[in-house]
Kinemage of the C-alpha trace (Angstrom):
@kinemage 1
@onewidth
@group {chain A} dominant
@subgroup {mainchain}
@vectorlist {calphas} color= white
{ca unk a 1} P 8.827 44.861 -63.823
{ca unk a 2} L 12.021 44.841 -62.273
{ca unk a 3} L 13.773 42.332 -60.055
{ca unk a 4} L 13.729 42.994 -56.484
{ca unk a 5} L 16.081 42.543 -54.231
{ca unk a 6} L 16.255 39.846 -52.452
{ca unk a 7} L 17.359 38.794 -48.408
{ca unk a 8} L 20.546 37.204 -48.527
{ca unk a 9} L 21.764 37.483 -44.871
{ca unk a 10} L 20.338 38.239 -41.224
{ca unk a 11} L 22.278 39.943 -38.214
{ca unk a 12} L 20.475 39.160 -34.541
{ca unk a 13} L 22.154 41.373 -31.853
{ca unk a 14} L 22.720 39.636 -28.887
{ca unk a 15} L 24.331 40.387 -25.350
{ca unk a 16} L 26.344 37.024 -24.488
{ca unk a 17} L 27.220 35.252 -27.768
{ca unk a 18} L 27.736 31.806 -25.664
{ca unk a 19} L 24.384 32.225 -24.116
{ca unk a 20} L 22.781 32.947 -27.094
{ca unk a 21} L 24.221 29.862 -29.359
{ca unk a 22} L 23.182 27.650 -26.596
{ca unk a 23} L 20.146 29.013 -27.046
{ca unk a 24} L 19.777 29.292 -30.697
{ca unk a 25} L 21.178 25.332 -30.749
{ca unk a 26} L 18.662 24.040 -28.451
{ca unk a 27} L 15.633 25.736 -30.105
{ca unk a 28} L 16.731 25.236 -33.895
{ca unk a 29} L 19.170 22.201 -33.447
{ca unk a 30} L 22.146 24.040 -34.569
{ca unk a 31} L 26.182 23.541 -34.249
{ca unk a 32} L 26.971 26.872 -34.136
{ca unk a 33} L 30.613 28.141 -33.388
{ca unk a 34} L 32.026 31.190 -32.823
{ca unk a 35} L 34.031 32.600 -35.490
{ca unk a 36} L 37.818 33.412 -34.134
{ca unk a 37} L 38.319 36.672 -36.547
{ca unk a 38} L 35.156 38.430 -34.653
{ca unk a 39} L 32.815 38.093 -31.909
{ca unk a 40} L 30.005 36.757 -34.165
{ca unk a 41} L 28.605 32.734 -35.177
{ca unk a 42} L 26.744 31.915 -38.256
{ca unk a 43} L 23.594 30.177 -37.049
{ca unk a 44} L 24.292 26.737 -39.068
{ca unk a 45} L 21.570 25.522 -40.122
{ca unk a 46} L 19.933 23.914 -43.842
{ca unk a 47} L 21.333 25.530 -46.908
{ca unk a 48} L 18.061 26.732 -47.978
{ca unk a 49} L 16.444 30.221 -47.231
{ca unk a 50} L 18.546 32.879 -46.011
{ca unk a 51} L 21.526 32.947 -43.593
{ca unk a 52} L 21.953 34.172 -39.692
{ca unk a 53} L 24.525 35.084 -37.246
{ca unk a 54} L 24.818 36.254 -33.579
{ca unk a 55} L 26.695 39.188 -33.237
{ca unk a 56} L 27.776 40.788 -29.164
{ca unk a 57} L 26.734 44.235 -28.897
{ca unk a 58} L 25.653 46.200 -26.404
{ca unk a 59} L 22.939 47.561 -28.063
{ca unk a 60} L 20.577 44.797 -28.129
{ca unk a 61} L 16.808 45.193 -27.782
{ca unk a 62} L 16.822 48.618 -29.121
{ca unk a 63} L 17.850 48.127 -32.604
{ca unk a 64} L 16.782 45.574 -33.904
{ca unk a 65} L 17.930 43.041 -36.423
{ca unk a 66} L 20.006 44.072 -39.339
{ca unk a 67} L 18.713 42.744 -43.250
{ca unk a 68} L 20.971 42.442 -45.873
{ca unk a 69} L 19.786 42.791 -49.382
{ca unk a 70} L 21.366 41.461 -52.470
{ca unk a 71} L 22.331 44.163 -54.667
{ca unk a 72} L 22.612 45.384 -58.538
{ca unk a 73} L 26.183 46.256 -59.572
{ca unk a 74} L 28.332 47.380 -56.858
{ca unk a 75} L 27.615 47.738 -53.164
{ca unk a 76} L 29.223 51.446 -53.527
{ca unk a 77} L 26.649 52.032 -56.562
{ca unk a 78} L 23.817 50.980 -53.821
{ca unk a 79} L 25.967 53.386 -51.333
{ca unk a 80} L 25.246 56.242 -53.640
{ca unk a 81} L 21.661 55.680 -54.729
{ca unk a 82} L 20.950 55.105 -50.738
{ca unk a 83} L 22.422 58.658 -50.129
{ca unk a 84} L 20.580 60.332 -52.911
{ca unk a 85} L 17.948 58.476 -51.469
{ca unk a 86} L 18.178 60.663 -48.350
{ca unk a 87} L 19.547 57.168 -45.915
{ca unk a 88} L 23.073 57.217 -44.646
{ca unk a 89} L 26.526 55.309 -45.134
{ca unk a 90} L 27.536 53.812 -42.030
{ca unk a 91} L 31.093 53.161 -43.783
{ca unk a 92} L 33.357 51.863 -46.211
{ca unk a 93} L 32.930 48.152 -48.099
{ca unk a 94} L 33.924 45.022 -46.217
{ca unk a 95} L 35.173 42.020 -47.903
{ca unk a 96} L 33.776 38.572 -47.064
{ca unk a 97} L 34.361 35.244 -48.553
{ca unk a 98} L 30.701 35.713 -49.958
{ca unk a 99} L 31.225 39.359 -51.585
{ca unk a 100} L 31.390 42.198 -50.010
{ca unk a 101} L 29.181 44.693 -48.424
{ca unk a 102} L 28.047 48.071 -47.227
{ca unk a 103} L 26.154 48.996 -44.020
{ca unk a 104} L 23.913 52.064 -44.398
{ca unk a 105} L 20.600 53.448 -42.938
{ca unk a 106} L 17.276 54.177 -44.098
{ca unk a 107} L 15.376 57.271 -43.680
{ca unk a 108} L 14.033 55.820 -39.715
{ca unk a 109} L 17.515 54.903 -38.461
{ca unk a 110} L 17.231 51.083 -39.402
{ca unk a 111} L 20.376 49.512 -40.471
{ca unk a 112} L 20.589 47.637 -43.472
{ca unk a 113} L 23.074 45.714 -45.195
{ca unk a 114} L 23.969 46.286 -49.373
{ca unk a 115} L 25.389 42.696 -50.581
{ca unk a 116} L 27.586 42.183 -53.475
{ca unk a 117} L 27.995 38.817 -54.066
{ca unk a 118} L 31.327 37.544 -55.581
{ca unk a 119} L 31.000 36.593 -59.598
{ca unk a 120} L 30.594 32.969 -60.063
């Protein structure tokens, strides 16, 4: 048996980003900030389980979250076996201060993240 992949990171889409960390906050007991290099907040909360952030869009409701999966190898070797796969590449990799990754779609539209966590 293999090792599956596992949920490193969750994306909620949300309308007013100030709204929504108040609310966030005052449900979960957060300190959330917005980050100044993008209209997003991590949802800080304990270091266990996976991590959250708000994100503005305009396409909220509709969509849906977005999951990102840890990866094997490289998020471009993911890339590839989710196009032979028959998904889609939404685009190139993104560098983080966590690794880098690669947004892509499965075979109903849902976006998904490919994580490449930085070597320890």
């Amino acid at each position: 048996m293999t090792t599956q992949p596992i949920v490193v990171w969750a994306e909620i889409p949300v309308k007013d980003l100030k709204t929504s960390i108040s609310f966030y906050d005052s449900v979960f007991g957060y300190r959330t900030e917005i980050d100044s290099s993008a209209p997003f907040a991590v949802l800080n909360g304990s270091t266990a389980g996976v991590g959250a952030n708000l994100f503005q869009s305009d396409d909220t409701g509709t969509r849906g979250n977005v999951i990102h999966f840890a990866v094997d190898g490289t998020c471009e070797a993911a890339a590839d076996r989710v196009r032979s796969a028959g998904g889609q590449v939404l685009g190139e990799a993104v560098e983080i201060p966590a690794g880098r990754f690669i947004m892509a779609l499965d075979l109903d539209g849902n976006q998904i993240g490919l994580f490449q966590p930085h070597a320890a």
